[in-house]
C-alpha positions in Angstrom: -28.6 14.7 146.2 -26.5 12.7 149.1 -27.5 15.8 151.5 -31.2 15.7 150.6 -31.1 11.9 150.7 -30.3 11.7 154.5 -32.5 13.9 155.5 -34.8 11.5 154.7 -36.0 9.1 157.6 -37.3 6.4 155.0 -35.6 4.9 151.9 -36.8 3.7 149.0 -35.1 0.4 147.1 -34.2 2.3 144.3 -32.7 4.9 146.6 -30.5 2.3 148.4 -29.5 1.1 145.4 -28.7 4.1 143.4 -26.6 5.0 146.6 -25.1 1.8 146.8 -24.6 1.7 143.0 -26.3 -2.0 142.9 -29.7 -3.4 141.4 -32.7 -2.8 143.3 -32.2 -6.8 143.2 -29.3 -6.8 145.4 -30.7 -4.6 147.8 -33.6 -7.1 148.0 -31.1 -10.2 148.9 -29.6 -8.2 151.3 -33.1 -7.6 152.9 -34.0 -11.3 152.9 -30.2 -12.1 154.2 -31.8 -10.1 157.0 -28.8 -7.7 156.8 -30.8 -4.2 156.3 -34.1 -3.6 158.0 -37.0 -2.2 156.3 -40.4 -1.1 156.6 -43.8 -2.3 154.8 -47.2 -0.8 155.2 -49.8 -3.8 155.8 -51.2 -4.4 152.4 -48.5 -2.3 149.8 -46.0 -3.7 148.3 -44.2 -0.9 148.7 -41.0 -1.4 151.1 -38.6 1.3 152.7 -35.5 1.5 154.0 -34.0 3.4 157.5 -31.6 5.5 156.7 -29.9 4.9 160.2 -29.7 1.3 159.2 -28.5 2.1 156.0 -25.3 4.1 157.7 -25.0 1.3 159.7 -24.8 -1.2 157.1 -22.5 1.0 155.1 -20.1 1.0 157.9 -20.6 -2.2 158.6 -19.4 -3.3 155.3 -16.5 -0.8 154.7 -13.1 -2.1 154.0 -10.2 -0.7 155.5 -7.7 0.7 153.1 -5.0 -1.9 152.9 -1.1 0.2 153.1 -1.2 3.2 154.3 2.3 4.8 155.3 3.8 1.3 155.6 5.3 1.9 159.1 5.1 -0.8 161.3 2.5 0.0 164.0 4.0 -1.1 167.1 7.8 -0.3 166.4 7.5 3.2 164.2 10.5 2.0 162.2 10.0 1.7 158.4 10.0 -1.7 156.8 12.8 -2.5 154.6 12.5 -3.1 151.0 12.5 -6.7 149.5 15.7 -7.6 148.4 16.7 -9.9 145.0 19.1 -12.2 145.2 22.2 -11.7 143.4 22.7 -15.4 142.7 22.6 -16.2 139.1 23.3 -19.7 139.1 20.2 -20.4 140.8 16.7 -21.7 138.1 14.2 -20.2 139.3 11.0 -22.1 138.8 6.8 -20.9 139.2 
């Protein structure tokens, strides 16, 4: 469906929100946030979304995955693991 879907130029609510996986509500607020732009033909109630705004807004909103290899970037050398203290005599306290 994903394939068929972006061939499409316009976007209906319920489209952007079954690809977002939200409520046709949210994609609503998101409209009158002014974060996706939409289409309305004078007199219809009817609204549509672009689908080059909605690939925009998608990677607008994307989150880097945190981790990764856990190499330090500028260096190349691998960060070293936490180490416990061997102290027992010491109360801990949260």
């Amino acid at each position: 469906m994903d394939e068929k879907l972006w061939e499409k130029d316009l976007w209906t609510q319920q489209e952007v929100s079954d690809y977002f996986r939200v409520v046709p509500g949210t994609v609503k607020n998101w409209r009158d946030q002014g974060l996706l732009s939409y289409w309305q033909a004078p007199g219809s109630t009817r609204v549509f979304y672009f689908s080059d705004e909605i690939k925009d807004f998608r990677e607008k909103n994307t989150i880097p995955k945190k981790g990764g290899d856990r190499q330090n970037q500028k260096t190349g050398m691998k960060r070293a693991k936490p180490v416990v203290s061997a102290q027992k005599d010491k109360d801990w306290r949260i």
